[in-house]
C-alpha positions, 0 to 999 in steps of 0.5 A: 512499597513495591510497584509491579510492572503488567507484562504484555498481553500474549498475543502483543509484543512487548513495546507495540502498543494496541491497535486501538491505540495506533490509530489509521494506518494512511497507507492502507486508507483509498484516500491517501493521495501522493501529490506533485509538490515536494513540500505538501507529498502526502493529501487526503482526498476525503477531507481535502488537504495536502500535508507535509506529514501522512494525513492521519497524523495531521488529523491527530495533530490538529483535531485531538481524535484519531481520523474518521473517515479511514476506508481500507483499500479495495483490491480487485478480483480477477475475473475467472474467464468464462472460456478456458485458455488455450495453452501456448506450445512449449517449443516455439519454432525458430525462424531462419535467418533471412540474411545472405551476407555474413559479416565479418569484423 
């Protein structure tokens, strides 16, 4: 008896699993917090913890799920000013020096 193997599918390289296998990635999560105290670096500012490892693998470890509350970080918008900015010449004029002693070594 003969067992084949399923390859990937296309769009999935092969040994990476699915995204819905991974579970939350901290890093991109708002509530990710860096502490001060080198033993507990990593907490989860929704849930409220400090954790030696990144919070959602504490959350895997300890409740058997992966972590609920991940919230993808926001990232500002610049505002388009509402005035257009004047440009700066390209040529800055230099001031003369206004020493009258030269120095020698």
């Amino acid at each position: 008896m003969t067992t084949r193997k399923t390859s990937p599918p296309a769009d999935e390289p092969e040994g990476k699993l699915p995204s819905m296998e991974k579970g939350p990635n901290c890093w991109d999560c708002r509530f990710l917090g860096i502490t001060w105290n080198p033993r507990m670096p990593y907490s989860c500012k929704l849930m409220g913890f400090r954790s030696r490892m990144i919070p959602s693998l504490e959350v895997l470890r300890a409740d058997g799920m992966f972590c609920m509350g991940f919230m993808p970080k926001v990232i500002p918008i610049a505002p388009v000013p509402a005035t257009p900015v004047t440009q700066t010449p390209a040529v800055i004029p230099r001031r003369k020096k206004l020493t009258r002693f030269l120095w020698e070594a």
